[in-house]
N, C-alpha and C positions, 0 to 999 in steps of 0.2 A: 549336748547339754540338755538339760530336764528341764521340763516347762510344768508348773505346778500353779495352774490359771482354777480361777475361782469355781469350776463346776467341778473340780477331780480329775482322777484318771480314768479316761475308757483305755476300752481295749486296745487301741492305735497307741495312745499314749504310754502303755504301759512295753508294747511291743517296741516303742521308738528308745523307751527307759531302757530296757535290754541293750538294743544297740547299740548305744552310748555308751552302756558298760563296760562295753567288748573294744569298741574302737577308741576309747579317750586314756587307754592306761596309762600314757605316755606325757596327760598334765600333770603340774606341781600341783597337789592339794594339802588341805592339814595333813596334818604328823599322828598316825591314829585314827584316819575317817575310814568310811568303808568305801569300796570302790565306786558302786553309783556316783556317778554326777550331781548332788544333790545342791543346785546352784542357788535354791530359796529356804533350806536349812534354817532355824532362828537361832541365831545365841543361846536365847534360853530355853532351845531343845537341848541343847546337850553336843551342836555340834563344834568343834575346833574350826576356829578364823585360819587363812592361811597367814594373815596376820595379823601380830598381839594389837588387842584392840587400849593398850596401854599407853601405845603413842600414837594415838590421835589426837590431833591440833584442839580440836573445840570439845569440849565438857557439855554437859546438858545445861548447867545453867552457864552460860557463854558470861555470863557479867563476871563470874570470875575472874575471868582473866583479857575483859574486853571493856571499851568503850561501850554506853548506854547512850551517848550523844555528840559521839564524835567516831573518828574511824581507827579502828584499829585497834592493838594490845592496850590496855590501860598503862602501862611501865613506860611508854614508848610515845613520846610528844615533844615538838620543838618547844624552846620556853627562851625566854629573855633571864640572863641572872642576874646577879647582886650587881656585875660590872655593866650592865647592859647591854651584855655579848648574848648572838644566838648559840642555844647549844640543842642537840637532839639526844635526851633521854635514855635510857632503860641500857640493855647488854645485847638486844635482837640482832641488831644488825652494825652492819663496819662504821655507818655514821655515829652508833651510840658512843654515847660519851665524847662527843667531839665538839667543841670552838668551831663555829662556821661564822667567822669574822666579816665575810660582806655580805651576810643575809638583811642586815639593822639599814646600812646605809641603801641600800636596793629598795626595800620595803619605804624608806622612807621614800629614797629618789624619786622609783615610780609609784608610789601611791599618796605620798605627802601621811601614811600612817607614824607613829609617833608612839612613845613609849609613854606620854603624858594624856591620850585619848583610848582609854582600856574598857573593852566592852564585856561583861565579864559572863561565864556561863553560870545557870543552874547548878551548883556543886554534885547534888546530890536528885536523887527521883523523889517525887511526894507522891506517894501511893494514893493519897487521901485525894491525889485530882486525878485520877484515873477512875474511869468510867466503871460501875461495878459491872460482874460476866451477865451476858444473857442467857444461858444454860438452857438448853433444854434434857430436862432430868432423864427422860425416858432413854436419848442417847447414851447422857453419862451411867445410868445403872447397868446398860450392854455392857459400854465398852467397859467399864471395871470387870467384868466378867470374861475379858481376853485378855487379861493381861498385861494390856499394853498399859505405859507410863502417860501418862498427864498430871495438868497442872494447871490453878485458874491465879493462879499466883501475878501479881499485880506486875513486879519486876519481870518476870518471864512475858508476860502476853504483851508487855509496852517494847520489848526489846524485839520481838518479833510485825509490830506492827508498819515498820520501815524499812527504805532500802540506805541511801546515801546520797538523794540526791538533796540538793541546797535548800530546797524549804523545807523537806523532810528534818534535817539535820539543824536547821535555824531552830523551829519550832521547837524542839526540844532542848536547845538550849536556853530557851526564854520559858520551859517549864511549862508549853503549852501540849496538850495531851488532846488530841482527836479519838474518832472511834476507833478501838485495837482491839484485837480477838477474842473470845469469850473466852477461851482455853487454848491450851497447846497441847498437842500428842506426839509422842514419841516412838513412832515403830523402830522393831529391831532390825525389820527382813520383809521381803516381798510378801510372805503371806499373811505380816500384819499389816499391810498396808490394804491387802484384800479386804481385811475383817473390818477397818476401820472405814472403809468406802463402802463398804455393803452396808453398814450404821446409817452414813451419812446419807445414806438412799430411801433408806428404811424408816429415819425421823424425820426426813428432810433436814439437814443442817446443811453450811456452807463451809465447802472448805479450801484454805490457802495453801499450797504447799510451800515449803521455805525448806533454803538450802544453805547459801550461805551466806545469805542477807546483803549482798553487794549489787543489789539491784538500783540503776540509776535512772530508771526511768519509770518509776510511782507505782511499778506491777506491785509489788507487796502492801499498798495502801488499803486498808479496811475503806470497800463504798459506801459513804456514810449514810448511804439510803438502803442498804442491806440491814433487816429487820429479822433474820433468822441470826438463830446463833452461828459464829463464825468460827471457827478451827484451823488453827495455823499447824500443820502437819509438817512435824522436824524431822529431815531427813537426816542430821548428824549421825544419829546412831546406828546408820544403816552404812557402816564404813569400813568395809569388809571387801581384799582381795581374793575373791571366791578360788580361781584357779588361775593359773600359768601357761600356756600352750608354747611352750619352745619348739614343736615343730613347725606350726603357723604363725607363730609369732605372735598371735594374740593373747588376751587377758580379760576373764572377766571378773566384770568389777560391780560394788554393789553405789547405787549412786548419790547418797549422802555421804560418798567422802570427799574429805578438803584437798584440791589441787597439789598443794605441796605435799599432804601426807602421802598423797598416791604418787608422786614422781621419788620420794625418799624411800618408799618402802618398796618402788618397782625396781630401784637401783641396789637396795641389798642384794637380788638377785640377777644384775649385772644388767638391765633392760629401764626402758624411759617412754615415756609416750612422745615427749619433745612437746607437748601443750602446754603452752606459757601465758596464758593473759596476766596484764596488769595486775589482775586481783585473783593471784592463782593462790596466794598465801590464805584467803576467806572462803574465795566463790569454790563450790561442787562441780560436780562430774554432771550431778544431774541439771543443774544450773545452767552448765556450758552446753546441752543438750536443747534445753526448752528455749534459747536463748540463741543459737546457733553462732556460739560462741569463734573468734578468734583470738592465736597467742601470737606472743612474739617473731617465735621460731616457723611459721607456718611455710616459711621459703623452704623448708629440707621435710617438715614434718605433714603439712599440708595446716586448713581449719577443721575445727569438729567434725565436719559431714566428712570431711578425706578419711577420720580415722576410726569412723563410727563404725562395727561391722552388725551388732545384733543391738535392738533395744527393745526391753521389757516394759510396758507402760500399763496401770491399771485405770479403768475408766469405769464411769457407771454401767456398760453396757459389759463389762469384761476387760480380759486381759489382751492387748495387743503384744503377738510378736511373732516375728515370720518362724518359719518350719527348719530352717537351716542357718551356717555359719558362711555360705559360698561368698565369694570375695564380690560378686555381682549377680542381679538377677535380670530377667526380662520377665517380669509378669506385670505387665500394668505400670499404673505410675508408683512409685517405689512410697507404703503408708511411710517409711522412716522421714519423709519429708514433709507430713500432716504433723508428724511428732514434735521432730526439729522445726524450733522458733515457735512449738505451741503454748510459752507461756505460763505455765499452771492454766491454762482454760479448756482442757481435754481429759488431764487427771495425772497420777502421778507416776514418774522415771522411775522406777526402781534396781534396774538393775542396766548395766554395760556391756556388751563385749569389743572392746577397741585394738584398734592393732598396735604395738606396740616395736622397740626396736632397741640393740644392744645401747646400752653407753655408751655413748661417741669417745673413742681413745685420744681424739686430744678437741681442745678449743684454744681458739687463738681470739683476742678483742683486738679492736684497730676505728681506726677513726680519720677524718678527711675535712680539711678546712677548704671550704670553698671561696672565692672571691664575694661570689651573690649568690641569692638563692635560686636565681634564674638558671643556674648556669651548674647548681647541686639536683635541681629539677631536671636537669636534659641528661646529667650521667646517672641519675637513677631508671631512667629512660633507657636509657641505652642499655644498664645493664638487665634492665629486665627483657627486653629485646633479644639480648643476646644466651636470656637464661642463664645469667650464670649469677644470683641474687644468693650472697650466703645466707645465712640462718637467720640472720636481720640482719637490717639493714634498714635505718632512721633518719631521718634529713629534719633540723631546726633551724628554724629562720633563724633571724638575727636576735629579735627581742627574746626569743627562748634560750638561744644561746647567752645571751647576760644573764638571762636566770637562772640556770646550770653554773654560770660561773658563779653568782655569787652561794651558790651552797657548795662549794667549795670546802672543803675542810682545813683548816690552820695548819699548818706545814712545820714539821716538827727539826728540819732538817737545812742549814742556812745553803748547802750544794744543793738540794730539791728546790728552793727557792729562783737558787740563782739561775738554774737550767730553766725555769718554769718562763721567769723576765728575758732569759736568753731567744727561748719558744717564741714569744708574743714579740719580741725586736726583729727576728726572721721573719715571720710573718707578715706583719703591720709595715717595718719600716723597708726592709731588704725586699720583702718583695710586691710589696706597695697596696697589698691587703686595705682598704677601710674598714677600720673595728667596727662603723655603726653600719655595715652591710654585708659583710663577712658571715659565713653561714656555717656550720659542723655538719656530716654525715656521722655515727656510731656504726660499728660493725661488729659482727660476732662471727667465728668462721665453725664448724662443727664437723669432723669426721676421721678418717687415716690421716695420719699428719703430715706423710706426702704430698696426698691430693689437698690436704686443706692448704699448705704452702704454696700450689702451687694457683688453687684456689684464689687466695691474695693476691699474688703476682698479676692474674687478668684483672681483678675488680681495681687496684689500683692503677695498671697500664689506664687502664677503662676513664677512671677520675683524672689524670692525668690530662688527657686532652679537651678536658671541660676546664681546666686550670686550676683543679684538687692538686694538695698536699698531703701526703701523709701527715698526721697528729700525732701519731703515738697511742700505745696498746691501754698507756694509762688511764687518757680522755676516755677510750672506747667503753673499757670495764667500768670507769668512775658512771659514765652515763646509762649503761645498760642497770645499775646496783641500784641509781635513786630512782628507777622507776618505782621502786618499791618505798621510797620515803616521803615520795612527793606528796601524797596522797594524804600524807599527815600535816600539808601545809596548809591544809584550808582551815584546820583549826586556831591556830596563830592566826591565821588572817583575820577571824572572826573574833578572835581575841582584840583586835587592834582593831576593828569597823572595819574591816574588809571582808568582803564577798566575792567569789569565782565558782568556776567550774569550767568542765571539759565536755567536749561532744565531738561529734565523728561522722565521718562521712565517706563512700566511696563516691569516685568519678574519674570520666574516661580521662586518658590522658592528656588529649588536645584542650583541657578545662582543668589542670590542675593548679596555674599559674592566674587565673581569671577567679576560680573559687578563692583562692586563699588571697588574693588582694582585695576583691569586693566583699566576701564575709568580714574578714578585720577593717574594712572601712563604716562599710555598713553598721557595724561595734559601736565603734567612737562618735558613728552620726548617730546612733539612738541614742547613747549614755549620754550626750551632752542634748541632744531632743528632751528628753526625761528628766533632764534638772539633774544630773552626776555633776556634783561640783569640784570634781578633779578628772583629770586625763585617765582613762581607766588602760589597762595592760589589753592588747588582743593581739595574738598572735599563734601560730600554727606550726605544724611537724606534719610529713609524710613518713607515715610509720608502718604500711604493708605493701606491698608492688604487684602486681598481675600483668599479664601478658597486655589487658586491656585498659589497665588503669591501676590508679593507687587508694590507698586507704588515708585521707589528712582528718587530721586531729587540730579542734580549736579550743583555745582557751582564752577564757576571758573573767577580768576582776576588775573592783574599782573599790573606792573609796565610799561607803554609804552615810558620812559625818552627813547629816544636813537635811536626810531623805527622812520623812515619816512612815514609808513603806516600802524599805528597800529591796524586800522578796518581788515584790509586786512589780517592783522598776526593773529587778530583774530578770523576771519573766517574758517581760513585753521584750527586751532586749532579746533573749535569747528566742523567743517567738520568733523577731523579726530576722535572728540570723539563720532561723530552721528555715524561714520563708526564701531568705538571701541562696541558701547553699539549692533549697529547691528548683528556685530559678535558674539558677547557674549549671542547673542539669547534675548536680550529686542527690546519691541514693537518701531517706529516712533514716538509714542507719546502717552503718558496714556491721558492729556488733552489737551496742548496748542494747537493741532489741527496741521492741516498740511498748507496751505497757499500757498505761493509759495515761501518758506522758505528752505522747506523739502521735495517737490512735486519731486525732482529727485529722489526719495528713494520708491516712491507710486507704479511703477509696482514691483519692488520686494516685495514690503510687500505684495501688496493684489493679484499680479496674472497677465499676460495680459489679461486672461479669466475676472477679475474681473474690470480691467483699462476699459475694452470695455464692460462691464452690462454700468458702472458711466458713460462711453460717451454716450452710447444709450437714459440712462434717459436727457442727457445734452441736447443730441440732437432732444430731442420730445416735451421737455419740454420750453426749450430757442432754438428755431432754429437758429435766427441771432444775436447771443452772447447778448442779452440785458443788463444781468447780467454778463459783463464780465470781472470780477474781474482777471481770472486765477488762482484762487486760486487752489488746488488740481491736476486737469486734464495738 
């Protein structure tokens, strides 16, 4: 593969080009390229994508077809109708268009929210309260002189100045506008990305890089005490499957593409990476890189760092990227690890090479009702003990499980119904299940359809002696699909004076049954500490397994009728359940990354010995803050 770093080609380089040319004939590239490897090619040189850049998920100005102050498609939001039934929106997905009949009474049960208490959002942006750009001219006359696309346009730099988490996201609904970028730039390719960091060195400007805005822990927030102009660098348009290696199975990729576009377009050609996080429909490649991202599937597939093989990174000092494609090295400590989890605070991903793997020829979903969650906890134990953890595999307490239940879809079918009340009388009465402690495992099985059958067979012997029932294939898919709708329920909430959100955590296993009972305790003791004048929702899911531990996810919401600063009530909450899960011996964070979110908690977790390695590479790497997000340090 060609390496095309900011001083040129010497002679090594040019001699490594040659043998590239000789040994790579065997990748899939455009239709019409020349044979070189030429992996940082631009668009608009004139070279052919190996795929059409026509279907890609995100447009340059994203408000098209996206939320400004909420999450997701703009087509696509739960809403209350004329009958005062919930329904979810747009044609996106299997919930659109559907009656979800107990979402109204749930929302009310557990939050005492009301169709009669409507909190309503900002309809529209007022550019006029948007801070004018601070420009520094000398940069913008350069960079118009390469080419590259920008834009100081009020709607483009406010859409980039956020990620998604709760204040971020309040704030803007209440039409408040903090400081957000001066401009936004749009490279096509790794070598605009050089020209536009050589600028930003050159004028001194500061620059953000942005991928695909699903950042939930404040990395993307303009530091209001940053006084150079700021540049938010969109990596969308850098979304290009450069090449195919069917004999290694890898793929490199350029890292402003969107999650879903790279698993749809790797599967034209019969191949998948199997990376699935939550927000694989928004967040990047390079995103999942800086962020040391984890998906769904990581039981068959691994996390980001399992499937990274090569990564291109531009900094002020130059380009990082090692010399080879070898599956391992022994030279030192491996930079791909300074990279991964660097944040935007080192400079920008540009390009991928990740391993990749055929399409799995069959998938099976399946699902497991447990008596308690004690007892869903010991058989996800065991089967990770025993290695034999399909492709997920998710454990919800009880309170989670009625919230799944109630987004439930309307049942079109009076046999669907009757089988569904026959399900819950097996359960509950015949085999003496209690509904308010009864817990679900979801499962997903992926590979030969023999071994995946046979697959099942041990993971449910497995559940079996924990006092799992099988649920059915239905639960399983129903619950693996809304991970992807859930995420549109925080804005209904906040429609109604409700506020929530989600966090994460790993921890060994002998702690995972003590984390998740004192964090959701600890919940309910600060929201009613803080003046919450209703019972708020806290409750959790183990959503990834390791030999040594698991990955649990907490969620919490309440009622904010009452409060005059209910960001604020909810900060101190969620402060004191980061403080809860710390003590309890879980990690800062299994994936969302740290940011400047959670950055007061980074010298205890990793050391001062370890705080002052990450400033030394900061400080070799970026001397005059170029990239100076703040995130982490």
């Amino acid at each position: 593969m060609a390496s095309n770093s900011c001083g040129g080609g010497s002679d090594r380089q040019m001699a490594s080009q040659h043998r590239l040319s000789v040994i790579a004939g065997h990748l899939q590239r455009p239709s019409g390229s020349n044979t070189a490897v030429l992996a940082a090619e631009c668009k608009g040189q004139g070279s052919k994508p190996f795929v059409s850049s026509e279907k890609r998920t995100v447009p340059r100005r994203r408000q098209e077809i996206m939320k400004w102050n909420g999450w997701g498609y703009s087509d696509s939001k739960f809403v209350y109708n004329k009958k005062g039934q919930a329904e979810f929106t747009g044609k996106r997905y299997k919930l659109s268009g559907m009656i979800i009949p107990g979402l109204k009474d749930w929302m009310e049960n557990t939050f005492g929210a009301t169709l009669q208490h409507k909190a309503a959002a900002t309809p529209a942006l007022n550019s006029s309260a948007v801070p004018p750009p601070t420009l520094n001219e000398a940069f913008v006359e350069e960079l118009k002189s390469t080419g590259v696309p920008f834009s100081a346009d009020a709607e483009d730099r406010v859409f980039r100045a956020h990620g998604h988490c709760l204040h971020e996201i309040f704030a803007l609904r209440e039409g408040k506008i903090g400081r957000v970028p001066d401009m936004v730039v749009w490279p096509n390719c790794h070598s605009d990305v050089v020209k536009i960091v050589e600028l930003a060195c050159k004028h001194n400007v500061c620059l953000i890089p942005y991928g695909g805005g699903t950042s939930v822990s404040s990395a993307l927030e303009c530091p209001p005490e940053e006084t150079r102009s700021i540049i938010s660098l969109d990596t969308s348009q850098m979304n290009r499957i450069l090449w195919i290696d069917e004999k290694n199975l890898t793929a490199h990729i350029e890292a402003g593409i969107i999650g879903q576009d790279l698993e749809n377009l790797l599967n034209e050609s019969g191949y998948c990476t199997g990376h699935e996080p939550d927000s694989m429909e928004f967040s990047s490649l390079g995103g999942w890189v800086a962020t040391r991202a984890s998906g769904m599937k990581k039981n068959i597939y691994g996390n980001i760092e399992d499937l990274v093989i090569r990564i291109k990174m531009v900094t002020p000092q130059g380009v990082i990227e090692k010399s080879c494609q070898g599956p391992r090295m022994s030279t030192g400590p491996d930079i791909h690890h300074f990279i991964m989890g660097s944040e935007g605070t080192l400079g920008v991903i540009t390009e991928v090479t990740m391993k990749i793997r055929p399409v799995p020829e069959y998938q099976k979903y399946g699902s497991v009702v447990f008596p308690n969650f004690e007892q869903g906890v010991a058989c996800l134990r065991e089967v990770a003990r025993q290695r034999c953890a399909p492709a997920s595999i998710r454990l919800m307490d009880n309170e989670q499980f009625k919230f799944g239940h109630a987004l439930k879809p309307q049942v079109s079918s009076i046999f669907t119904s009757f089988l569904d009340g026959l399900k819950k009388f097996y359960i509950t009465k015949f085999k003496g299940f209690d509904p308010n402690r009864l817990c679900v495992a979801t499962l997903l099985f992926e590979g030969n359809r023999e071994k995946v059958l046979q697959h099942e067979k041990q993971v449910y012997d497995i559940a079996a002696k924990f006092g799992g029932l099988a649920a059915g294939e239905d639960n399983g898919q129903r619950g693996y699909m809304l991970t992807f709708v859930i995420a549109y329920l925080r804005d209904l909430g906040m429609d109604y004076f409700v506020i929530g959100e989600s966090f994460e955590t790993s921890v060994p296993w002998d702690r995972v049954l003590d984390i998740c009972r004192n964090v959701k305790a600890r919940i309910i003791h600060e929201c009613k500490d803080k003046g919450v004048q209703f019972p708020p929702l806290s409750t959790c899911r183990v959503t990834q397994t390791y030999d040594a531990g698991a990955c649990v996810y907490f969620y919490f919401a309440f009622n904010y009728r009452g409060l005059s600063d209910p960001v604020h009530v909810y900060e101190q909450v969620e402060h004191a359940a980061r403080e809860e899960i710390l003590a309890n011996g879980g990690s800062l964070s299994h994936h969302h990354g740290v940011g400047k979110l959670r950055k007061e908690w980074m010298r205890e977790t990793v050391s001062s010995v370890g705080m002052g390695m990450l400033q030394s590479v900061k400080d070799y790497v970026d001397p005059n803050n170029i990239f100076g997000s703040r995130n982490l340090l």
